[in-house]
N, C-alpha and C positions, 0 to 999 in steps of 0.2 A: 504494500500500500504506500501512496504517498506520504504517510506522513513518518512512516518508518522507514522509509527511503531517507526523512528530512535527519531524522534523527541519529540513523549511520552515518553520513554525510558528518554530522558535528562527529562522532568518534572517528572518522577517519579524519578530520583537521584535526587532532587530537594527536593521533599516532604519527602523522608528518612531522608536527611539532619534534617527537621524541626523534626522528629522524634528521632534524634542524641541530639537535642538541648533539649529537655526533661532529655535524659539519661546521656547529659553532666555532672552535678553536681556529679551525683553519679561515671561518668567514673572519673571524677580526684580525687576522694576521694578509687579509688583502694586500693584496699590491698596489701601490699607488703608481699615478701616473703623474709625475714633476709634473707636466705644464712647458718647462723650459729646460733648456741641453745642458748639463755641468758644464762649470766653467773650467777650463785649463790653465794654469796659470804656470807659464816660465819662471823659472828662479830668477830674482829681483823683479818681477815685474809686481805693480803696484795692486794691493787688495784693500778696498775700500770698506773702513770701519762705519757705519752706520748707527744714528743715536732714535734710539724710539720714546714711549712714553715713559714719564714713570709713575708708575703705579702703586696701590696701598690696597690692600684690605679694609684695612681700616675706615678705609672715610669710601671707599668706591670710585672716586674721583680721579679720574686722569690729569698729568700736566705734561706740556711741551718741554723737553728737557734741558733746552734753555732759560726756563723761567729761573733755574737756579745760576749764583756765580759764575758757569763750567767757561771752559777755556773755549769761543766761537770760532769760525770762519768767518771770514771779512764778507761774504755771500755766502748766507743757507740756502740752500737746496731741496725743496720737501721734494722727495718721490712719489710718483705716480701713486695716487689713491683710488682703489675702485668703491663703490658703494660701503661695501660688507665693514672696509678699513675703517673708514669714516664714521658708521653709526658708531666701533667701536672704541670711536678716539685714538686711533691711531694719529701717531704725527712722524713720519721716518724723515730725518735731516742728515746731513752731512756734518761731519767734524772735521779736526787739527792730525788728531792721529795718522802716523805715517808707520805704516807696516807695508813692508816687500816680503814677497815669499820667500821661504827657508832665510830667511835674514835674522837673527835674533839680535836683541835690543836688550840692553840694560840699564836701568835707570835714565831713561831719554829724557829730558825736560818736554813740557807739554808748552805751560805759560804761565807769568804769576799776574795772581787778579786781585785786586786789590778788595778791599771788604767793610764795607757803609754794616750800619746796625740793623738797615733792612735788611741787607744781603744776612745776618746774623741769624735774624729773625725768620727767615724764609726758609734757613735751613736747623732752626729748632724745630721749626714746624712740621719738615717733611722725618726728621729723625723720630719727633715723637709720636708720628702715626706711621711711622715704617713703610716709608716712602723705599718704593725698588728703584736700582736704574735698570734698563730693556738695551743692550747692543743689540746690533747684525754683523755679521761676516758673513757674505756670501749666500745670505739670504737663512742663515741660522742665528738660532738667539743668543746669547751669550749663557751660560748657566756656569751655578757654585756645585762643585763635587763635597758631599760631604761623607761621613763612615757612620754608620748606622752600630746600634749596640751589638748584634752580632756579628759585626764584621764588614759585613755588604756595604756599596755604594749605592749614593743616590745622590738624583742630583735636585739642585732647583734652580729655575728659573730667573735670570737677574742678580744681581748684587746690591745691598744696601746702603743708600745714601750717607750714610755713619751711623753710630751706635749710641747711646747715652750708659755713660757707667759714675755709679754713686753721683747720680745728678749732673755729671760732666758733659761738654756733648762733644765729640769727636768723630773729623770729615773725614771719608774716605777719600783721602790723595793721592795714592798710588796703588795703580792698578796692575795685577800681576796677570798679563795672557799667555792663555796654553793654547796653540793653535794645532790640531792635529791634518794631518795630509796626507795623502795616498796617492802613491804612485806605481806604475803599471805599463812599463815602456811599450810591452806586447799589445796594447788595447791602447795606449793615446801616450800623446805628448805632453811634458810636466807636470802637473802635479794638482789635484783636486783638493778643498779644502771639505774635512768631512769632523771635525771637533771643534767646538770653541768652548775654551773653560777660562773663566775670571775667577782671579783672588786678590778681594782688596785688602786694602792695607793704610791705616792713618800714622805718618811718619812726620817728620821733622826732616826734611831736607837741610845740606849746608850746600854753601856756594862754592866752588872751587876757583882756578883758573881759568880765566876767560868765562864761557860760558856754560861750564859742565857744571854738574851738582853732584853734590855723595848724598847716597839714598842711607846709608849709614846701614846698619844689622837689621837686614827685611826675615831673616827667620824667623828673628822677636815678635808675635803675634801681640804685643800690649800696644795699647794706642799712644798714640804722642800729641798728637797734634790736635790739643787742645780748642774749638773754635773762640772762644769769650778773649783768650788772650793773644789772638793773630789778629794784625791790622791788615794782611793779604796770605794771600794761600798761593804755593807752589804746586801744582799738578805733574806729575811724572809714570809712566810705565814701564812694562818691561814686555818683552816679547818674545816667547820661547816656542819654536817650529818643533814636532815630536813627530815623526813615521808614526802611521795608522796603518794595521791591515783590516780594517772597518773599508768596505765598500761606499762608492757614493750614495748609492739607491739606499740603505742601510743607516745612513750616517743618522738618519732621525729617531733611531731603536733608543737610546739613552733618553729623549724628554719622553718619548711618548711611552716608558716603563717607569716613571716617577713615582708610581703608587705602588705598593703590597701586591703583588700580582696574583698570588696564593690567596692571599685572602678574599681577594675579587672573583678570583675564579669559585673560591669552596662558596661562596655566600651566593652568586648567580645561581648558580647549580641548585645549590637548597632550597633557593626560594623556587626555582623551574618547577625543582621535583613535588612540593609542594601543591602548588598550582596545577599541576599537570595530573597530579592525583585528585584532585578536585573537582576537576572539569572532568575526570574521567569518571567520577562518581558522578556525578550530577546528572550525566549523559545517560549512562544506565539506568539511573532511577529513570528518567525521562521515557526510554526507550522501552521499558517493561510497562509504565503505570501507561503510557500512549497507546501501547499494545494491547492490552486488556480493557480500554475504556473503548476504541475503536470496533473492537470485535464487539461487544457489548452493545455498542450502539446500531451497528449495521444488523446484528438477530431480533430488534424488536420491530412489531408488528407494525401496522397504523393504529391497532387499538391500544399500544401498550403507549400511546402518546403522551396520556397524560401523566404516568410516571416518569418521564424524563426527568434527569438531575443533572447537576454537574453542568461541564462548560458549554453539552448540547441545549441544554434550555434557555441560553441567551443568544443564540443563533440570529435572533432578529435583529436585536441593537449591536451586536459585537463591534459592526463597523460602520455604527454612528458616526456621526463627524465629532470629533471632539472639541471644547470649549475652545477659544483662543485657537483654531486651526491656523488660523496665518503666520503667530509667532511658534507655532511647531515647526511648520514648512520651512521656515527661514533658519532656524535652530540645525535643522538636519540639511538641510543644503549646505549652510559653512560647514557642520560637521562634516560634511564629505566631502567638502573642498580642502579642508585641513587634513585630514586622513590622508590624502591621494597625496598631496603637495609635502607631507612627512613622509609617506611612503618613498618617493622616488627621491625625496634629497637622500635616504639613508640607504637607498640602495647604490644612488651614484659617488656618497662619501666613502663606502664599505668596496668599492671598487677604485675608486682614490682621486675620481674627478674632482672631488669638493674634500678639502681634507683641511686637517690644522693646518697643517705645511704651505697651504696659499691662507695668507693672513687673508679673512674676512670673506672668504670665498663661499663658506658655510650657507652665512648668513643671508649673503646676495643672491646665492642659490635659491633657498628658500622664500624669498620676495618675488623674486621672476615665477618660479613656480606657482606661486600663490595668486599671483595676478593673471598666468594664463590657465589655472585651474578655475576662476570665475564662472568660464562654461558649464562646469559640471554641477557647481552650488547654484545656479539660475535654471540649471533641468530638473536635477531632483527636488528641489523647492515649488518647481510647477509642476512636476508629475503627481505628488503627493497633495499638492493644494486643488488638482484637478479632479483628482479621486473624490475628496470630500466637496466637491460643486463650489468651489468656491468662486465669486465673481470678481473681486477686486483685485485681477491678478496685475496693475500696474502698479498697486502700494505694496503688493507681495513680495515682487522682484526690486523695486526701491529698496525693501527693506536685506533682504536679500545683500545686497551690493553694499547698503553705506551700516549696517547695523554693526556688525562686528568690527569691519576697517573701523569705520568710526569711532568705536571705543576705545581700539587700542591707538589708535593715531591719537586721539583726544588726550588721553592719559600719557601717552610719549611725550607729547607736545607742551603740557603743565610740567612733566618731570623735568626736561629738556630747557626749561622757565626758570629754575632753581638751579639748574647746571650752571648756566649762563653767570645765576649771578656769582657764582664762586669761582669766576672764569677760570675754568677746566676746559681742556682740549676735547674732552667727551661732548660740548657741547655742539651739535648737531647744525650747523650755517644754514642759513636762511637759503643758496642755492641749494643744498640734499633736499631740504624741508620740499621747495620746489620739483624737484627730479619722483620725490617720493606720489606727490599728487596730481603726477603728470602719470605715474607709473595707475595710480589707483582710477582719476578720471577719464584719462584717455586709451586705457586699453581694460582694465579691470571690468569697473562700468558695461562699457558696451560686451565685455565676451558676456558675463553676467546677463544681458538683456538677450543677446543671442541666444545662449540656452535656455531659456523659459520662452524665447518664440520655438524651437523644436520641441521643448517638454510639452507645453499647450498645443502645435499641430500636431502629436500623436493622440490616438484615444487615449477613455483613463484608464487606469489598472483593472482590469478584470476582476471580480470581486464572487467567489463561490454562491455567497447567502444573499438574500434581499433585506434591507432595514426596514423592520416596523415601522408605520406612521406615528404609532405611539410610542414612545421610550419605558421600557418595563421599570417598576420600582428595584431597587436595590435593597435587597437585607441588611438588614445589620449585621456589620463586620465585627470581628473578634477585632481584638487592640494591636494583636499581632501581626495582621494582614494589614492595618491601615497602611496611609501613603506614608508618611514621615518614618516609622519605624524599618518598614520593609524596604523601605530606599536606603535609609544608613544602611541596614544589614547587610544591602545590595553591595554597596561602594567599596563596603571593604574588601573583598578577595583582587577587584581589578586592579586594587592599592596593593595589594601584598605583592601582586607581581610586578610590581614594576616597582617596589622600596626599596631593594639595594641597587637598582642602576641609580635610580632617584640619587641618594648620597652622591656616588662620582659623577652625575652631572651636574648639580651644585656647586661640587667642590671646585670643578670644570669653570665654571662661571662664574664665583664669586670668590674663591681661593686660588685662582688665576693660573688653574691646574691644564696643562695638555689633555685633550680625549682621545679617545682612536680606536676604541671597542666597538665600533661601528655594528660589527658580524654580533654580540652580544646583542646590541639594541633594536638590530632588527627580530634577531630568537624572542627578542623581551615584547616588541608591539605585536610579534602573534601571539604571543602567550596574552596580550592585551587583549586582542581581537575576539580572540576563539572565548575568552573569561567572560566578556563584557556579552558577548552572544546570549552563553548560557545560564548565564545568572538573568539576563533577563527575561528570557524566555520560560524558564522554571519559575522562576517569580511573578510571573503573567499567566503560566501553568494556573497556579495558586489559585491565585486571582479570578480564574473564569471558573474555575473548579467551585471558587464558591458564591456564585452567580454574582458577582461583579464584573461589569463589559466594561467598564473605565480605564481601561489598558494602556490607552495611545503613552498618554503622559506620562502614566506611572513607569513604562517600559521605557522610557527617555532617564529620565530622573535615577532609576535605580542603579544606571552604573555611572550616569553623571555626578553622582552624587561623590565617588573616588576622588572627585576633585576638590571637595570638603575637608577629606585627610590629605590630599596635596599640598592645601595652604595651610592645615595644624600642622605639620609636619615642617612647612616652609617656619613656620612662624616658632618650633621646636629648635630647629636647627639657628637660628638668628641667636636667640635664647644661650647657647650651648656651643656652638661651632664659631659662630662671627663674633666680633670686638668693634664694632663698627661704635663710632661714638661721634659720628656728626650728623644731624639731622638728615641733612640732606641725600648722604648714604642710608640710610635707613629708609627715607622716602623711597629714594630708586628702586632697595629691596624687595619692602611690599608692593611699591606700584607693579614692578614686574612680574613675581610670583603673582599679583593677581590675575594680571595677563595673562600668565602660563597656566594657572589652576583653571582664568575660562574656561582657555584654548583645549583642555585638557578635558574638561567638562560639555563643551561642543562635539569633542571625537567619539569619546567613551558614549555618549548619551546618543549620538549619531548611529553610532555601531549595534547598540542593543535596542535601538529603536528598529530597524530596517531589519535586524535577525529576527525581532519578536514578530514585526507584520508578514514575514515571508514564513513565518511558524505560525502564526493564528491562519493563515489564508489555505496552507498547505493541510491543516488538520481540520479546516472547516470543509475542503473540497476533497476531504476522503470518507465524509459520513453522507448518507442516506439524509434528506431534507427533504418533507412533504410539502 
């Protein structure tokens, strides 16, 4: 029968999953594809150090990393910025630094800059919010190696603007570079740059003859260089070439393994195996009580009519139109705009189009997507609003296009308000702002209207049962079936499966951590999918079982509601994880996490709405209807 047909269907996405979870290790260890051809570089020829933001946890706030004292070029140079760079406050500049290949450098002088109370001031500020600084070499970030208690290395990202010890503050003046390189006369000419390691160091330089300096005892790790009793600062490096047999393609293995890798893997697993046993019960239960209530209802007579019970006795109203149809319509069209438009960015990051490795590439992927997935949130929005007879299908598809952009451009754009006035490099220019509403009005928009003129010229859905004129009263529900209760309960399991990626994407984005479990996060949105299915469709089970036909919604809501423990959990993690101690970092947090809990709350509620109707429709057109 169809509807055990519908119900194998869910246990075999089920068992693909467990077969996903095999080919998980190897989907996150993807190949990426550079984008651009390694560079070669001949011995002395010149490798350009590159200065980016620098950043804090603390406060969320980006600065141009000239805003501080540092030693300039007589002309800065920002580098080509695409979209993704830009939301993220990138700012990449040109420096002073003089590195040649295989050249090593000792104690070079950089420049000395002399030091006003602001210049003081501006650099207590960024010590005591643990301001990083961000290099490039060759299109990689500069990172500190440190030794972990059992031994292991790890690294991070950036080095710190100076340290504060017993209320002291102390700049970091001289920088120590590890530059590794790889060379392969058999395969290319000179030599590729495939390591960058910095180690600073606050020293006390002396003058020498003419124009050299002694960096004095750099093993001594204590600071010297006091900022409150320097009236100027000397800046100086050092530059030490090291053979690599690290590959180019390879050379990004060190950031993008910064985290516990053991323990990411044992915690995904757990939470899969979990989940995966859940949905495998659920299924069963579903596929036995469906089995037995079908057969059931196809051996009764026409006189045994009036004892019908259960989900067959509201066969008339099941597919009432329900309250508020238009903001359902609209709700599940973004929800399937968003779904489709995360789908494909993580299938082309997981293959390495869109990767950390292109700064901002992510992000801009995911806006392009999003803008010409508009097609599909303007079909299914009119397919579904056309089902329920709805007439005002011009305010449907309006809403459709500007409700969601809307919100979260609206809320970007207050945040983006507050940026400004802390002037931070994060704060978004009035051309993006432009480019962004060029992107939304003039292609968004019209795909958006495009698809609800095809969703409206097809018929509407095919519908098994006919709707009473009259809508049947509803029983009184137990407390345990109501809406509010049964939708928490709902939210939870779509939340279990996706809690431990949750943490390192967070920490990804607010701990200023690399990602690259790509093959992970796509195992983690089926595990999302196939959850959010059947939690709502057993929960709608319920629900007809005890003649209530109010389904539409509640089948929306019950896994949207996951995204209720998205934002306790966002709001857990602030609590516990961040340090953040300036308003306006804090504002950014929530603003965004609410965003993302929507966003997250559009998908899930999208997903289990459209599994539940293609499950009420498939179990209602496999019974006998007089």
């Amino acid at each position: 029968m169809a509807a055990i047909a519908f119900a194998q269907k869910m246990l075999a996405g089920t068992a693909c999953v467990l077969q996903l979870m095999l080919l998980g290790p190897k989907m996150s260890e993807a190949f990426y594809l550079p984008g651009v051809a390694p560079t070669d570089y001949m011995d002395g020829s010149k490798v350009e150090l590159k200065v980016n933001k620098l950043t804090s946890v603390k406060t969320q706030l980006p600065y141009r990393y000239y805003v501080l004292p540092y030693c300039q070029p007589s002309q800065i140079h920002v580098s080509a910025e695409n979209l993704g760079e830009i939301l993220l406050g990138d700012s990449i500049e040109n420096s002073l630094y003089d590195i040649q290949m295989n050249v090593n450098v000792s104690c070079a002088k950089l420049c000395d800059r002399p030091l006003t109370d602001e210049d003081k001031a501006m650099f207590k500020r960024m010590i005591d919010h643990e301001y990083q600084v961000n290099w490039l070499v060759d299109n990689l970030p500069s990172a500190m190696k440190y030794q972990q208690k059992g031994g292991a290395l790890t690294y991070t990202s950036g080095f710190p603007v100076g340290l504060k010890v017993d209320g002291v503050y102390y700049v970091h003046n001289h920088i120590q570079i590890g530059l590794h390189y790889h060379s392969d006369p058999s395969e290319f000419q000179g030599s590729r740059v495939v390591g960058f390691e910095v180690f600073p160091l606050s020293i006390q330089q002396t003058q020498q003859e003419g124009a050299a300096i002694s960096c004095g005892d750099m093993e001594d790790p204590v600071p010297h260089l006091d900022l409150m009793k320097q009236a100027s600062i000397t800046y100086s490096y050092d530059v030490v070439w090291l053979p690599s047999p690290v590959r180019w393609a390879s050379r990004w293995d060190n950031y993008l393994k910064m985290h516990e890798g053991q323990i990411h893997w044992f915690s995904i697993v757990n939470s899969l195996m979990i989940v995966l046993f859940l949905s495998g019960m659920v299924a069963m239960i579903l596929l036995r009580t469906l089995h037995r209530d079908i057969a059931k209802y196809n051996e009764m007579d026409a006189d045994d009519s009036a004892e019908e019970t259960g989900w067959k006795l509201v066969h008339g109203d099941v597919f009432r139109k329900p309250p508020h149809s238009k903001a359902l319509a609209v709700s599940v069209g973004s929800g399937m705009q968003l779904l489709v438009c995360s789908a494909v960015t993580l299938v082309f990051s997981a293959i390495g189009f869109l990767s950390p490795v292109h700064r901002g590439s992510i992000l801009q992927g995911m806006l392009l997507l999003f803008t010409f997935a508009g097609i599909l949130a303007g079909y299914c929005s009119a397919r579904f609003y056309k089902m329920w007879k709805g007439e005002d299908w011009k305010k449907t598809t309006l809403l459709t296009a500007f409700l969601y952009p809307g919100t979260v451009f609206g809320i970007f754009f207050v945040l983006n308000l507050f940026i400004w006035g802390t002037k931070s490099s994060g704060a978004v220019p009035f051309t993006t702002m432009f480019a962004l509403l060029v992107l939304w009005f003039g292609i968004s928009v019209p795909l958006v209207f495009l698809g609800a003129f095809f969703g409206y010229k097809k018929g509407p859905i095919s519908l098994p049962v006919r709707t009473n004129q009259i809508p049947r009263q509803v029983p009184a529900q137990p407390w345990y079936i109501g809406g509010l209760f049964s939708c928490l309960v709902g939210g939870v399991l779509p939340f279990a499966g996706v809690f431990t990626e949750l943490f390192f994407i967070m920490s990804s984005i607010w701990q200023h951590q690399f990602y690259y479990l790509f093959g992970f996060l796509m195992l983690v949105i089926v595990i999302l999918v196939i959850t959010c299915a059947e939690i709502s469709i057993t929960l709608a089970y319920f629900q007809l079982t005890n003649e209530d036909y109010n389904w539409w919604w509640r089948s929306f809501f019950t896994s949207a509601a996951s995204a209720v423990y998205i934002f306790g959990y966002s709001c857990l993690y602030f609590f516990t994880r961040m340090q953040i101690g300036h308003y306006v970092g804090a504002l950014l947090y929530f603003g965004y996490m609410f965003v993302v809990s929507y966003t997250f709350a559009l998908i899930t509620g999208s997903v289990g709405f459209t599994a539940t109707f293609f499950f009420v429709r498939t179990i209602y057109g496999s019974i006998k209807i007089d």
